[in-house]
VEXDREN-2710 file (C-alpha; in Angstrom, 1 decimal):
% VEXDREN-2710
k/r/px/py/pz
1/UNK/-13.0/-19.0/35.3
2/UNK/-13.4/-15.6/36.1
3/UNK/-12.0/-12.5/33.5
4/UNK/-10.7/-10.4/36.3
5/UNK/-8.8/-12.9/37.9
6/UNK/-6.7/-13.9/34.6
7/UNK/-6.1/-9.7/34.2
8/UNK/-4.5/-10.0/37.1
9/UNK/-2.4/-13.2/36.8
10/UNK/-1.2/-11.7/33.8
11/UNK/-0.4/-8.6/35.8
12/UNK/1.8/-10.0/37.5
13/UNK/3.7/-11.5/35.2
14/UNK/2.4/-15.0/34.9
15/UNK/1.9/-17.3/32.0
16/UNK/-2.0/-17.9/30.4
17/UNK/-2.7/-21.5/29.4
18/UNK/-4.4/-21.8/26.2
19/UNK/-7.6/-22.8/27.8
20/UNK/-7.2/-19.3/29.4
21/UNK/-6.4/-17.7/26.2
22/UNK/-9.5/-19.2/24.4
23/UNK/-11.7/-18.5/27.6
24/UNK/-10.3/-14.2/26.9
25/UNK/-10.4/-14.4/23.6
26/UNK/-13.7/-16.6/22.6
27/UNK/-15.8/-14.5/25.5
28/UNK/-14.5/-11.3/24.1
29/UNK/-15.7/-12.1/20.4
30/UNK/-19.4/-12.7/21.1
31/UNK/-19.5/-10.4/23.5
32/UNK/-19.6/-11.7/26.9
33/UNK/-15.7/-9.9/28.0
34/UNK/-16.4/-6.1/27.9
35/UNK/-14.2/-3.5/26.0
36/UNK/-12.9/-2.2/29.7
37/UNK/-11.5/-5.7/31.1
38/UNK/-10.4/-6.7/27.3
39/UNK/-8.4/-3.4/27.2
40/UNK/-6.8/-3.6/31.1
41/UNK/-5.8/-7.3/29.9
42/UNK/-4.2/-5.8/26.6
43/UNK/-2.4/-3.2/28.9
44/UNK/-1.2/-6.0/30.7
45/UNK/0.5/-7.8/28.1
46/UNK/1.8/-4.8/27.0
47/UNK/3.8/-4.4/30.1
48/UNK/4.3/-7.9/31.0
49/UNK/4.9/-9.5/27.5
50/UNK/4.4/-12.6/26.7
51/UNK/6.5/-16.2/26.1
52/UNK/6.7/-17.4/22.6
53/UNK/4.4/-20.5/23.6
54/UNK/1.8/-18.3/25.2
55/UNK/1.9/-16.1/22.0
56/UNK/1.5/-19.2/20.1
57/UNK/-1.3/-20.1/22.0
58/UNK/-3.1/-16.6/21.8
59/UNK/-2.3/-16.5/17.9
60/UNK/-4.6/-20.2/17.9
61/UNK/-7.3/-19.0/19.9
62/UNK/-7.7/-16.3/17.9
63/UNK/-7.8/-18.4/14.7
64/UNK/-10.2/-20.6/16.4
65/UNK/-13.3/-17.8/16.4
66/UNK/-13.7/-18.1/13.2
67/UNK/-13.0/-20.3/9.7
68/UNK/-9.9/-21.0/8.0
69/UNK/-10.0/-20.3/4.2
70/UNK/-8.5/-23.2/2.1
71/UNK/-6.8/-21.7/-1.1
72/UNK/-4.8/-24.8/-2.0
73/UNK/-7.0/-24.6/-5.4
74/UNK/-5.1/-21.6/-6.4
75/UNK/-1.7/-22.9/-5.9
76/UNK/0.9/-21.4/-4.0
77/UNK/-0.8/-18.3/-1.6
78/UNK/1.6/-15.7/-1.0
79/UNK/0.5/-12.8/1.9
80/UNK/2.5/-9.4/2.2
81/UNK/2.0/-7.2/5.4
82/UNK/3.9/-3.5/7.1
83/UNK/3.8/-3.5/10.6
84/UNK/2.9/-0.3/9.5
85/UNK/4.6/3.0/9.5
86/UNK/3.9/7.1/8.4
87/UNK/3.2/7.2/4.5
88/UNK/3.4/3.3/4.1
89/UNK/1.4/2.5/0.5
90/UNK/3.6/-0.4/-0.4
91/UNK/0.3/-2.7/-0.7
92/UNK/-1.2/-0.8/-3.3
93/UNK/1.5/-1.3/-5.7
94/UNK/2.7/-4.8/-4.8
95/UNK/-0.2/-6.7/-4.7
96/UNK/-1.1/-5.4/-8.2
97/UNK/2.3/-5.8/-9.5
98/UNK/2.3/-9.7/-7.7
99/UNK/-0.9/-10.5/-9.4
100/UNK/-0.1/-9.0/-12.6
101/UNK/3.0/-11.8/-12.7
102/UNK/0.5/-14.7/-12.0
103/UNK/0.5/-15.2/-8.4
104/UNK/-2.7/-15.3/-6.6
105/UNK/-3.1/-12.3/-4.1
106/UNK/-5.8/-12.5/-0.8
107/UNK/-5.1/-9.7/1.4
108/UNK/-6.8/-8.4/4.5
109/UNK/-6.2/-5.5/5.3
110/UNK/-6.8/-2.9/8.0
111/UNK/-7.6/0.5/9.6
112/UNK/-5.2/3.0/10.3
113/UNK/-3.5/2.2/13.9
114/UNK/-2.6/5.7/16.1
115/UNK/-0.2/7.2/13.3
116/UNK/0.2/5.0/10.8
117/UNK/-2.4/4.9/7.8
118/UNK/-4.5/2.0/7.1
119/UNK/-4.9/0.8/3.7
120/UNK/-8.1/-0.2/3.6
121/UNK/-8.6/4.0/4.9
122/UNK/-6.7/5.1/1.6
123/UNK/-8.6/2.3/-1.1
124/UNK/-11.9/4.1/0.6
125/UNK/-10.5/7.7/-1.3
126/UNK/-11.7/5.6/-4.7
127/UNK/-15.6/6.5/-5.1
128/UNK/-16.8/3.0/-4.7
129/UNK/-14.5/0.8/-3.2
130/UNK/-15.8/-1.8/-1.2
131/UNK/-13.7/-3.4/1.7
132/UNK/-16.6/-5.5/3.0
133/UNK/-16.5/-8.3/1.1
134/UNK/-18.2/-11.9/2.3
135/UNK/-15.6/-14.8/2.1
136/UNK/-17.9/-16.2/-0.7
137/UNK/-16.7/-12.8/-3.0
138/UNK/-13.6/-13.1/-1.7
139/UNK/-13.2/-16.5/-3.3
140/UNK/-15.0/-15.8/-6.0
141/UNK/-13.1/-12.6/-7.3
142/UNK/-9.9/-15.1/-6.7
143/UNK/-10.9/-17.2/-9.3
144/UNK/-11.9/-14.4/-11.7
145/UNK/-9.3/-12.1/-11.3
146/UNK/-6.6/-13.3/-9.2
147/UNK/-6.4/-10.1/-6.2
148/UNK/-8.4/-9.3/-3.8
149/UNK/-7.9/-6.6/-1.0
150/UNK/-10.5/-6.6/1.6
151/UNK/-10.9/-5.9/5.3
152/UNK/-11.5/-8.7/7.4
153/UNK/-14.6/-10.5/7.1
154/UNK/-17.0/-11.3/9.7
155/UNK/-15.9/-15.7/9.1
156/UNK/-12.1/-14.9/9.3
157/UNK/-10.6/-14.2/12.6
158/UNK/-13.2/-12.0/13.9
159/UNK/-11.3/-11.9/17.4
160/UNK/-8.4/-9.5/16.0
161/UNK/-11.3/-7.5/14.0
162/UNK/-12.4/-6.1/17.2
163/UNK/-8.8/-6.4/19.2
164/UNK/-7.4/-3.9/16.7
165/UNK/-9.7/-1.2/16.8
166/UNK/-9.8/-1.5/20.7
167/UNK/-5.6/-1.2/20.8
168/UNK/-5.9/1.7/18.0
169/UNK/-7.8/3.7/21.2
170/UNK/-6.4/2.5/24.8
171/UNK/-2.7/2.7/23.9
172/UNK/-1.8/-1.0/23.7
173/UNK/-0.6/-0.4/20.0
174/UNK/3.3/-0.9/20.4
175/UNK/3.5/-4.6/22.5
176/UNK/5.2/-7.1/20.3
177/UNK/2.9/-10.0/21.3
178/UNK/-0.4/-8.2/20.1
179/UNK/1.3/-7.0/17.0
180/UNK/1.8/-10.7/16.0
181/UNK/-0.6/-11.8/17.2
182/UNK/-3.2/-9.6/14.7
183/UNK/-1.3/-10.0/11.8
184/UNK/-0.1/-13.5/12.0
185/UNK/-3.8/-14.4/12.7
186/UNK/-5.2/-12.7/10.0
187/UNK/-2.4/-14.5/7.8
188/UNK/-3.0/-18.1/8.7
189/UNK/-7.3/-17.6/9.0
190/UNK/-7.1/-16.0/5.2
191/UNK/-5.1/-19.6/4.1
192/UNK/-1.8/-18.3/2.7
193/UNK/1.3/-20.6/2.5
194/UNK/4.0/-18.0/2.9
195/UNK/3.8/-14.4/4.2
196/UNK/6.3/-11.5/3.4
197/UNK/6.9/-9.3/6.3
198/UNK/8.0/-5.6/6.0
199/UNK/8.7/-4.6/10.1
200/UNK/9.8/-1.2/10.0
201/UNK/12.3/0.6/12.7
202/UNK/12.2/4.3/14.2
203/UNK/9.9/7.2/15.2
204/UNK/7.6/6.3/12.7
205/UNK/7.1/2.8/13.3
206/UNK/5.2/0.9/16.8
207/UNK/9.1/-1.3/17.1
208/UNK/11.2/2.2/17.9
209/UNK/14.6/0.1/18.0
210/UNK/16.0/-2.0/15.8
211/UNK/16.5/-4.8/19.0
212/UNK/12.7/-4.4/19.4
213/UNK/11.8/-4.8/15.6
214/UNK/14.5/-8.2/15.3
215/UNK/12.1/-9.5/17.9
216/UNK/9.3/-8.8/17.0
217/UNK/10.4/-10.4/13.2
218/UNK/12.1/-13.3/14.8
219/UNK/8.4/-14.2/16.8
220/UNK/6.2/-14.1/13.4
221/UNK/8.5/-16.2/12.1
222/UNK/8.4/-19.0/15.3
223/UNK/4.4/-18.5/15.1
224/UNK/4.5/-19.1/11.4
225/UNK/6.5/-22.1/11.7
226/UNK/4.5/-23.4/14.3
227/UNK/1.1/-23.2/11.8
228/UNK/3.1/-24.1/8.9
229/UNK/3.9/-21.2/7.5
230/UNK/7.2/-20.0/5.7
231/UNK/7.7/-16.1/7.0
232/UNK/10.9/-13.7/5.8
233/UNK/10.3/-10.3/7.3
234/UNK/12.8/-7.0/6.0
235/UNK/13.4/-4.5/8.7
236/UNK/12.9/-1.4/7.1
237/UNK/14.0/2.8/8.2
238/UNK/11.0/4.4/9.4
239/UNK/13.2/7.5/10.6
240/UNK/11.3/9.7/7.9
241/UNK/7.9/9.2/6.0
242/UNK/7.9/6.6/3.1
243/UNK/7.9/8.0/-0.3
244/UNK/6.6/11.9/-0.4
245/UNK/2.9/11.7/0.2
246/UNK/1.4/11.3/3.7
247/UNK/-2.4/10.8/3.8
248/UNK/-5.1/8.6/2.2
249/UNK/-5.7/9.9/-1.5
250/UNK/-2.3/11.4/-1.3
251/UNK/-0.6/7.9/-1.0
252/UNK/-3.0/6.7/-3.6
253/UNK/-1.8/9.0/-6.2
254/UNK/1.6/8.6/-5.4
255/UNK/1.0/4.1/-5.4
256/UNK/-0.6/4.6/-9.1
257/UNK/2.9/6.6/-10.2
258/UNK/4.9/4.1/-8.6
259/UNK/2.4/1.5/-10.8
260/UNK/3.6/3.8/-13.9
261/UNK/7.6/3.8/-12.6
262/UNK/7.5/7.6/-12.0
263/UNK/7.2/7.0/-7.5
264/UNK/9.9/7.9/-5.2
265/UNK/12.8/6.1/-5.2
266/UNK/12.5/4.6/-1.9
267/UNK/8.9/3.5/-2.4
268/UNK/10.0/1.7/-5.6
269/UNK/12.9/-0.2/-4.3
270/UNK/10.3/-1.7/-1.1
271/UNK/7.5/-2.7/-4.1
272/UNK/10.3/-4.2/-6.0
273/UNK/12.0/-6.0/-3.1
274/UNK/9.0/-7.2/-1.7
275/UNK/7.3/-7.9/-4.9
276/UNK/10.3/-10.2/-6.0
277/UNK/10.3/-11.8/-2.5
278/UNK/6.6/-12.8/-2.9
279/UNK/7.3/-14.4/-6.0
280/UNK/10.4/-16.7/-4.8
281/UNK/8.0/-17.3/-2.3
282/UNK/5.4/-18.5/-4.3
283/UNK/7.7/-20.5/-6.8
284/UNK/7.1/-17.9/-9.8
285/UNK/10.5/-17.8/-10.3
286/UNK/14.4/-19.4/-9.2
287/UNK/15.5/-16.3/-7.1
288/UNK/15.2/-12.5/-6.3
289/UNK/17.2/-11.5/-8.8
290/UNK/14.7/-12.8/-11.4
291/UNK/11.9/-11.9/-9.0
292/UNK/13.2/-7.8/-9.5
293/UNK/13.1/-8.6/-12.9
294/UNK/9.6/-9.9/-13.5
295/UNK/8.3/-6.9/-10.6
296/UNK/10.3/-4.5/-13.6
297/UNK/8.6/-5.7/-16.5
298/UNK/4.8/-5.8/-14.7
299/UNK/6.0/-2.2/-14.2
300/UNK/7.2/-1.2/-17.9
301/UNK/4.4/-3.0/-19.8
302/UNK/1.6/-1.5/-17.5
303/UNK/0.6/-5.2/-16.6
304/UNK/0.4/-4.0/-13.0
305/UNK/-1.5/-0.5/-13.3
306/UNK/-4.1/-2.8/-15.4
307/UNK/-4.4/-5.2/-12.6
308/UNK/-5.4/-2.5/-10.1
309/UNK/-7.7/-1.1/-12.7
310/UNK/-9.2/-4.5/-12.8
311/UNK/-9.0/-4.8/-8.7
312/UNK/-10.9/-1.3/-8.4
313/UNK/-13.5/-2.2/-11.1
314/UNK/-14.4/-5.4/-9.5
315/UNK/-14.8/-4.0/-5.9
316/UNK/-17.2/-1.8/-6.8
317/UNK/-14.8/1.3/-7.5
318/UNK/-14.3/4.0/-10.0
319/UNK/-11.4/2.9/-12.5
320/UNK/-11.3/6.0/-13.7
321/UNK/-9.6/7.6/-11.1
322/UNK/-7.0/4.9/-11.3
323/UNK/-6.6/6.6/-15.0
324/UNK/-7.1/9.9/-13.9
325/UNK/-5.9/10.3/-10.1
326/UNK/-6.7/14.1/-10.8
327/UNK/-10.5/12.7/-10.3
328/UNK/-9.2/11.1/-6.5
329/UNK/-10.8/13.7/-3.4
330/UNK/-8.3/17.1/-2.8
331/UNK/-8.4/18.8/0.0
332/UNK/-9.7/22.5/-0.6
333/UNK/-6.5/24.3/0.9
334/UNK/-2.3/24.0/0.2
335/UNK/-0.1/25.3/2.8
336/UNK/3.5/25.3/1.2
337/UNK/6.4/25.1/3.5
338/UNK/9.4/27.1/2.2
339/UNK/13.0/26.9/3.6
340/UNK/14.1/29.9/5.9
341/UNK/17.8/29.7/4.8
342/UNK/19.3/27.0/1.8
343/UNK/20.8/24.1/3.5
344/UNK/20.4/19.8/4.1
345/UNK/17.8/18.2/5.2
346/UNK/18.7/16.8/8.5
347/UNK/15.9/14.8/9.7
348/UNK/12.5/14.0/9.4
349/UNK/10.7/13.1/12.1
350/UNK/8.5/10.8/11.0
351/UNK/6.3/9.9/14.1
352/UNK/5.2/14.3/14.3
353/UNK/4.3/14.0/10.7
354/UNK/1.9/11.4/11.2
355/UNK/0.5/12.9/14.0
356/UNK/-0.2/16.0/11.7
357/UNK/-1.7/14.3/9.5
358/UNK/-4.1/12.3/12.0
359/UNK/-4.6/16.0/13.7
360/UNK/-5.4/17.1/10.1
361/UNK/-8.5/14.3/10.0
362/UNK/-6.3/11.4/7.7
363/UNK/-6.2/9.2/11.1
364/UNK/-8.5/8.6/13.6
365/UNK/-7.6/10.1/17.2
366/UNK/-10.6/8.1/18.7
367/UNK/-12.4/4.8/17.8
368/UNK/-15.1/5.7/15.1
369/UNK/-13.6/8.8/14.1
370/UNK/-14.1/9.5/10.4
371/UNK/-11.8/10.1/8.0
372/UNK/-11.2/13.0/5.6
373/UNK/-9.7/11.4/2.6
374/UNK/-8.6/14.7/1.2
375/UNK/-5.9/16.0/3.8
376/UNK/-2.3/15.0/4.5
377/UNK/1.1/16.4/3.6
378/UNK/3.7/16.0/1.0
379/UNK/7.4/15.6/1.4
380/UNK/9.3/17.3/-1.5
381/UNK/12.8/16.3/0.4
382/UNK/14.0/13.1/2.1
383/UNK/16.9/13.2/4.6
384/UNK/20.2/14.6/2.4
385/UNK/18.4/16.4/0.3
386/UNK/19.7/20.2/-0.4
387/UNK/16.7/22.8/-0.2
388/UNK/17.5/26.3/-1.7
389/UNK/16.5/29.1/0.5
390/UNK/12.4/29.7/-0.1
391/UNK/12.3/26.5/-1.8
392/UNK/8.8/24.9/-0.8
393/UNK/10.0/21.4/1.3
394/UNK/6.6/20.5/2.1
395/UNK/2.6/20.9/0.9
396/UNK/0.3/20.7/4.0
397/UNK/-3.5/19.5/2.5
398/UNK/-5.9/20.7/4.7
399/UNK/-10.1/21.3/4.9
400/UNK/-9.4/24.9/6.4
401/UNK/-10.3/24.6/9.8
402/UNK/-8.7/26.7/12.8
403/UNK/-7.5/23.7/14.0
404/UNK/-5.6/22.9/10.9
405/UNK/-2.7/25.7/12.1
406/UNK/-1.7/23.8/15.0
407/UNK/-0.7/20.2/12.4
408/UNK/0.8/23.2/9.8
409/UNK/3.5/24.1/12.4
410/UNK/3.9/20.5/13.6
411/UNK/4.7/19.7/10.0
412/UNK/7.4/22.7/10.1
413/UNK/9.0/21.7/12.7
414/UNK/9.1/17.8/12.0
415/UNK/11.1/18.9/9.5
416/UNK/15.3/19.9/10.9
417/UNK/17.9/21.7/8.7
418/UNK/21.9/21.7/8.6
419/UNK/24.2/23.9/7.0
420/UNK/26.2/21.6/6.3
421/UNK/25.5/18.2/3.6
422/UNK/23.7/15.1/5.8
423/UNK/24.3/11.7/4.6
424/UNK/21.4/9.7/3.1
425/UNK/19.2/7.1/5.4
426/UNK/19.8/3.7/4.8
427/UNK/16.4/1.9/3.9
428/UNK/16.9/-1.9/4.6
429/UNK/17.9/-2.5/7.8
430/UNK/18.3/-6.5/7.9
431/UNK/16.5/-9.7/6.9
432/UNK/15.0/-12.4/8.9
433/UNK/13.8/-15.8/8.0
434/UNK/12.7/-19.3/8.8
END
């Protein structure tokens, strides 16, 4: 079996057996399938797609290079996961809040993908914080405190470890069978029973298209019914930004307000909707609507800000900036963004302000890049919004380089004006589950 010769059959629009699939995937893992035939075959699929079996099969062989973690010992395993999107920091409040209720929480996590922010990127903005763990810590921190949030480790599906940063750099980001492929593998390697999907829609999101994004949905859900997993997924808006902060220590801040009931109001209503659908998932309670109301209560008795104390302490952070998010890394320069004239916000375009912010060194714009915690932008106005005239609209964080003028403008003009009052956006789109 040779590696070029299934590149091109999936060129052309053929269908990979799984003894194909394994053959890509296994020789890729240890090495043996360089990064330049790996990426023309992701290219491939990206054009070509894939049928549900063949995904299926993909989503097995990737499971296959490495161990499955069993969790049954903890009960019912919940995972959560965003497709990801510009200013997305709904893990760092949920799985806190989740925990904080008495569910067990075991998340990988990743890097940031093209423009959208990865979360294990904003936990590195805490001095400390280690997302490294072995699976041996990872179980053991399980027992002791009940959440974890890691990157992948080197025993759990290793194969999408090095698939995702490769896709993050030749473009192969936004094909549906990839996308599901890495997070459904990551799900059923790290042993959870249920998973909670959040697939968000628009400029700021890899599904563009709300057609796109109900597919995408409706093929995590087949895979997870095929490895016995029970999937819901919420289509969200990813028109504009999520929340007001854009950027690693920026989101950070703004997750640990949310933790203290003072975040944005579309940022609370995800971390409660998800929160209570991880909880009906995991048999904590009858329904969502008491589900919203144990989330509420984590939140008012500061159950869940203690958890993520707890979850920083034990991975090696500094609590104290979970305390004190004055202590978290700030970028040396503010550009405030006023309005010219007083009017509605009209639109955010969500996709240039995470480009910005990438451009601004919060994202990586080639494999390896590092990251500068300290830059990114916030939003003081969401779509509807009226702005007096020289009102500030946005903050631009930035380390004060000449480049840094070019992702200030960008920022200006992701940002579209109208005399007259705009209707708000509407932030859940649609539900799908098995």
């Amino acid at each position: 079996m040779r590696t070029v010769d299934l590149i091109e059959k999936k060129r052309d629009g053929a269908r990979l057996t799984a003894g194909e699939l394994t053959f890509l995937i296994e020789g890729y893992t240890r090495d043996r399938i360089p990064d330049y035939q790996m990426a023309a075959f992701c290219m491939a699929v990206l054009w070509r797609g894939m049928a549900m079996p063949e995904t299926a099969d993909l989503v097995a062989a990737m499971v296959a290079t490495g161990e499955r973690l069993d969790l049954r010992r903890f009960g019912r395993v919940v995972d959560k996961h965003s497709t990801g999107g510009v200013g997305d920091k709904t893990t760092l409040a949920v799985a806190p809040l989740v925990a904080a209720c008495g569910l067990a929480v075991a998340k990988m996590s990743g890097r940031g993908l093209g423009f959208s922010g990865g979360t294990l990127d904003k936990l590195e903005s805490i001095t400390g914080y280690r997302v490294d763990l072995s699976t041996a810590e990872l179980v053991t921190q399980l027992e002791r405190i009940g959440i974890v949030l890691t990157g992948q480790t080197a025993d759990l599906a290793p194969a999408d470890g090095k698939l995702y940063a490769l896709r993050d750099t030749t473009g192969t980001v936004p094909s549906i069978p990839l996308i599901a492929s890495s997070i459904m593998s990551k799900k059923i390697a790290a042993g959870a029973n249920a998973v909670v999907l959040d697939v968000k829609v628009g400029s700021g999101a890899f599904m563009k298209d709300l057609p796109s994004a109900r597919l995408l949905a409706r093929t995590m859900v087949a895979i997870g019914k095929a490895h016995g997993l029970v999937v819901t997924c919420e289509l969200t808006d990813m028109e504009q930004p999520l929340g007001r902060a854009v950027g690693n220590s920026l989101e950070v801040i703004e997750a640990i307000a949310t933790l203290r009931g003072a975040g944005p109001p579309d940022l609370l209503a995800l971390t409660r909707l998800a929160g209570a659908e991880m909880l009906v998932l995991g048999r904590k309670v009858r329904d969502r609507t008491a589900g919203l109301a144990r989330i509420d209560r984590a939140i008012a008795d500061g159950s869940g800000l203690a958890k993520l104390r707890e979850l920083v302490a034990a991975q090696g952070g500094d609590p104290r900036m979970v305390d004190d998010p004055g202590r978290l890394p700030r970028a040396p320069h503010v550009a405030t963004l006023r309005a010219a004239r007083t009017g509605y916000v009209k639109a955010i375009a969500a996709g240039a302000v995470g480009l910005a912010s990438v451009h601004l060194g919060a994202g990586r714009e080639k494999k390896g890049d590092p990251i500068d915690h300290r830059t990114g932008i916030v939003l003081y106005a969401k779509v509807g919004d009226r702005v007096e005239r020289g009102a500030p609209f946005a903050d631009v964080h930035h380390a004060g380089r000449p480049a840094d003028d070019a992702a200030i403008e960008a920022v200006h003009a992701a940002v579209a004006f109208s005399a007259r009052p705009v209707p708000r956006r509407r932030l859940v789109l649609g539900r799908i589950a098995g």
